[in-house]
Steps between C-alpha positions, in 0.01 A plus 500: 500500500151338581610181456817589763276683770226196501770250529650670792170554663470088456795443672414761803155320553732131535703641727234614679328200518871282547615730814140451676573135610209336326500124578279228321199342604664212690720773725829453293708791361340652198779385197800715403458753209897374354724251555872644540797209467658631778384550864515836495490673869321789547545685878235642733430824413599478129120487347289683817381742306298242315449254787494717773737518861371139633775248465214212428345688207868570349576173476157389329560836249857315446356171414253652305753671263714127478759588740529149709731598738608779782811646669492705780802643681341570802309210596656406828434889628127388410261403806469132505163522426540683200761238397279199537225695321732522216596181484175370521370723187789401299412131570145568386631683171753251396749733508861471659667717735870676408763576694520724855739636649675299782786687592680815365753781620591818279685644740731286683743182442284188617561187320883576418547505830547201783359669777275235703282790644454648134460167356216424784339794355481372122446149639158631701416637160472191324334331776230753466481492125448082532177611722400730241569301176269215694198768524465618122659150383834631328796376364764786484615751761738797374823569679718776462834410720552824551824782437852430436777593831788701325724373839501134396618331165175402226609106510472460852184745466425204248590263688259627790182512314552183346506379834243678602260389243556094568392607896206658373416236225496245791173656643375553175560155287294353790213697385553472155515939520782582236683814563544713165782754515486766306761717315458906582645747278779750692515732229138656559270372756744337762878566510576301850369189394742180484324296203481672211546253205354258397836277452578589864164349600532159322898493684256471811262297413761206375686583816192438749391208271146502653160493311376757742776732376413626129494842328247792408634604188323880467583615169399884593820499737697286263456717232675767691744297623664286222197458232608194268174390643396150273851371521486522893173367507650160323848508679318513854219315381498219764515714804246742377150458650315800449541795250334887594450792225554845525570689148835762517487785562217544706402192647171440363287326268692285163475695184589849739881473448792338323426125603361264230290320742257296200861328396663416869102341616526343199835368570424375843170342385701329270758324743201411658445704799199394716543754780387853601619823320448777762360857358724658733431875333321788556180641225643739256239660498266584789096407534315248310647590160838466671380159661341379093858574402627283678279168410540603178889506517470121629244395203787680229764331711363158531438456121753318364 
């Protein structure tokens, strides 16, 4: 019992020390405590309890713990300046930023629709998400196209955001932004949405045939949805650029549900995925405890 409350105390006075943004001598980030295979993303907000409410010092407790990357959904509601001052502390850390979200609609038809004036809307979107991305240095945008219209037949709804997609890929391959669609579940979280499969998404992709057009393959909502989750990953495996977690039910940390998440990062590790894997999830538990939990979910996760 000693042995158990001295090691834990060990590992409190680390964190400590890893979540105050030490740096070395010569003004460089102090090292990592772990290495993870993947680039696990935490969010803003996820560890403040340890690093406290400025966005600066949760990125350097992030780093600290071996996370080398970051998603944030709300960046382009963000004041510029806090944008550029995020981008600039992730350059210093070496660490790479996620995805954003560009565009989204829960609750009306947008991209199955050819409606100029709508489509201006979406298209306005992306412009300002090319802005963004060129402030904090990213690669991927999210974009949700948006609810299904029960008046008009799914291929030509199809058909739509296909088209859609190849206008908006032809502001975005010229900034080298790719746009990552992702799959929602309609059985739980959002029942208006038009893509909801993962098998739906990769009909799109091949159909807009643009590297700027990819898929966000969140295995949270695909759980709900279909599950069968490593045989998607390899069927849609060349249109999939980015992968978020979310254990079911619950949405939170790996190891709080039903999903094996040690075998499918092992899986895409394998196939020899080099991009980020967004901790899209709340903290089962609340507090710093709640916030250990979680970096200690990754750790059991990541060792394979």
């Amino acid at each position: 019992m000693k042995r158990r409350t001295f090691m834990r105390s060990t590992l409190a006075t680390g964190l400590a020390l890893a979540g105050s943004g030490l740096v070395e001598a010569n003004g460089a980030p102090s090292a990592p405590v772990r290495k993870f295979k993947l680039k696990y993303a935490p969010h803003f907000g996820m560890f403040k309890n340890h690093s406290g409410e400025d966005l600066v010092d949760q990125l350097k407790f992030m780093h600290d713990q071996g996370f080398t990357a970051l998603e944030d959904n709300g960046l382009p509601d963000r004041p510029v300046a806090d944008q550029e001052r995020i981008g600039s502390t992730l350059a210093k850390l070496g660490m790479e930023m996620g995805v954003f979200v560009a565009t989204k609609d829960f609750q009306n038809p947008t991209m199955v629709l050819d409606k100029p004036e709508i489509r201006e809307k979406f298209l306005g979107d992306i412009r300002n998400a090319v802005e963004v991305a060129k402030r904090v240095n990213a690669k991927w945008c999210t974009v949700v196209p948006g609810c299904h219209d029960e008046r008009l037949e799914w291929d030509y709804q199809m058909a739509n955001v296909i088209d859609n997609f190849r206008r908006c890929a032809e502001i975005c391959e010229k900034a080298n932004l790719i746009m990552v669609m992702e799959p929602l579940n309609n059985r739980r979280d959002h029942p208006k949405l038009f893509l909801t499969k993962i098998a739906q998404a990769y009909a799109i992709c091949r159909g807009a045939n643009s590297p700027s057009v990819k898929i966000l393959f969140d295995m949270y909502h695909q759980q709900i949805t279909e599950g069968n989750i490593i045989p998607n990953i390899d069927l849609a495996w060349s249109e999939v650029a980015y992968f978020q977690v979310g254990d079911n039910p619950g949405r939170k940390e790996p190891t709080t549900g039903e999903m094996n998440y040690r075998n499918i990062f092992k899986h895409i590790h394998s196939k020899g995925f080099t991009g980020v894997v967004g901790m899209e999830h709340g903290n089962f538990r609340p507090g710093k405890d709640g916030e250990q939990a979680v970096i200690d979910a990754y750790v059991l996760s990541d060792n394979f």
